[in-house]
C-alpha positions as CSV (number, residue, x, y, z in Angstrom):
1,X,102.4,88.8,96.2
2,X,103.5,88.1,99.4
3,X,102.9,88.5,102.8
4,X,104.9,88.5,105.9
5,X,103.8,88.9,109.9
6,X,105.8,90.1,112.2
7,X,105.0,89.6,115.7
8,X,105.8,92.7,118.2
9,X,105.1,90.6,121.2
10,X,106.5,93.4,123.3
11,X,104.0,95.8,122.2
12,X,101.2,93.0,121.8
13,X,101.1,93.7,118.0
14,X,101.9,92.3,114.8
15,X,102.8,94.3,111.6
16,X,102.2,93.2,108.5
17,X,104.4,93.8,105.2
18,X,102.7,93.1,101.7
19,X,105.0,93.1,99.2
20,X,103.6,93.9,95.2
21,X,100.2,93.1,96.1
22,X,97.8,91.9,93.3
23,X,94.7,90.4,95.4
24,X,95.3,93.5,97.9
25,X,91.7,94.3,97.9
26,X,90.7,90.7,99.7
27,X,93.4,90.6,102.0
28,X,92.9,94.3,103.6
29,X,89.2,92.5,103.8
30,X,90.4,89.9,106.4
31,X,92.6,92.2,108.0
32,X,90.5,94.1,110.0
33,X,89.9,97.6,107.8
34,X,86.5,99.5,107.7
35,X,85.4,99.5,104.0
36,X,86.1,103.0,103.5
37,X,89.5,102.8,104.7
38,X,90.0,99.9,102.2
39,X,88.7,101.8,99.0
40,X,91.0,104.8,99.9
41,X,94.3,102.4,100.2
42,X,92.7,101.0,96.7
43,X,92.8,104.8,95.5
44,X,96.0,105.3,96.7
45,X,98.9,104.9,93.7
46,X,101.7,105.3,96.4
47,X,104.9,103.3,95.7
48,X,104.4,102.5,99.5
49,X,102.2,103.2,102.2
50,X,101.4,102.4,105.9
51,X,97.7,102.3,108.1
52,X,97.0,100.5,111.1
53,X,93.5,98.9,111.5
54,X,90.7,98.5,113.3
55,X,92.9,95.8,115.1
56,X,95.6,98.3,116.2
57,X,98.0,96.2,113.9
58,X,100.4,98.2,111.4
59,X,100.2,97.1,107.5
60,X,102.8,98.1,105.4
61,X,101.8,97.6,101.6
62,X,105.1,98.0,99.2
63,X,103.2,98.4,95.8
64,X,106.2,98.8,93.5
65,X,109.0,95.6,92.4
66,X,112.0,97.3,94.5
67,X,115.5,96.3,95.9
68,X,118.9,97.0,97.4
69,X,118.7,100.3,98.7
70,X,115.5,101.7,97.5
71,X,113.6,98.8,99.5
72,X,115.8,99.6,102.4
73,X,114.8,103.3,102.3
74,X,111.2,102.6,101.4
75,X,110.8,99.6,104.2
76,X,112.4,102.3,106.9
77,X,110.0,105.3,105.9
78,X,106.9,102.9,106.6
79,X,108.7,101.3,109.1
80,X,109.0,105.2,111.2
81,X,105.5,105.3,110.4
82,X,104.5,102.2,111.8
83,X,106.6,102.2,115.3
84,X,105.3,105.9,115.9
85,X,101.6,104.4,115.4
86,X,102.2,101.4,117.3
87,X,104.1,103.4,120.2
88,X,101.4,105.9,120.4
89,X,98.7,103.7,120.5
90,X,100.5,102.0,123.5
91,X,100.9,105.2,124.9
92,X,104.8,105.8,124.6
93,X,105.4,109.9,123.1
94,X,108.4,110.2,120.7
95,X,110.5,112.4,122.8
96,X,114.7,112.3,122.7
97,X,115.6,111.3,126.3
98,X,112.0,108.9,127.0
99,X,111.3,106.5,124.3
100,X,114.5,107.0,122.0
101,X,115.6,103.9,122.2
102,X,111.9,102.3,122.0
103,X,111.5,104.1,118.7
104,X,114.8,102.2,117.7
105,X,114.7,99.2,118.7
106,X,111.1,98.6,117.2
107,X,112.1,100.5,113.9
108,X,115.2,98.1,113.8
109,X,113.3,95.1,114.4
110,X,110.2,95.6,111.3
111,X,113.0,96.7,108.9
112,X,115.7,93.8,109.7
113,X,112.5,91.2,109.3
114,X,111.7,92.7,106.6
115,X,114.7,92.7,104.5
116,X,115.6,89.4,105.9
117,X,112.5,88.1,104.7
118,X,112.5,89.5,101.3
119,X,116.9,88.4,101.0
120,X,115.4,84.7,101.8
121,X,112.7,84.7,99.1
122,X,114.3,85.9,96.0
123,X,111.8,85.4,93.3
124,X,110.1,88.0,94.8
């Protein structure tokens, strides 16, 4: 497994990407979730899935071995999920004409850190 932080100083966040977690269990433990949030993540069989904790951070947990364009659709479903939880929690509404390019740009940013990161560690 692997895990990668990215920082979203602009929003004074991070989000974290776990990809194929095995010790998952232990690591949502020191991320700041409530227990029963863990167990339902643990109950989850999703091939992906987002939540934010208790620290207002976003963790995305890729569960299944994935690449090319499956991981890039996959990372940019959790990745929407993630900016409009971050946004929202900073108190920027997804509408068209006021936070378009917000939603973008911080959509852009987790998936383009993400992919890089998983293109520079191939054995993955």
């Amino acid at each position: 497994m692997s895990h990668l932080v990215i920082p979203l100083d602009v929003w004074a966040t991070k989000c974290h990407v776990f990809f194929w977690p095995e010790d998952l269990e232990s690591r949502l433990r020191q991320l700041d979730f409530d227990k029963d949030d863990i167990e339902e993540l643990m109950e989850d069989d999703s091939r992906a899935m987002m939540m934010m904790n208790n620290s207002n951070e976003a963790v995305i947990l890729l569960c299944e071995k994935m690449g090319g364009a499956e991981l890039a659709a996959v990372v940019a479903h959790e990745a929407l999920h993630a900016t409009g939880d971050i946004l929202e929690n900073r108190g920027v509404r997804w509408t068209h004409e006021d936070a378009n390019e917000s939603f973008a740009y911080t959509l852009e940013y987790i998936v383009y850190k993400t992919l890089d990161y998983f293109n520079a560690n191939p054995t993955l």
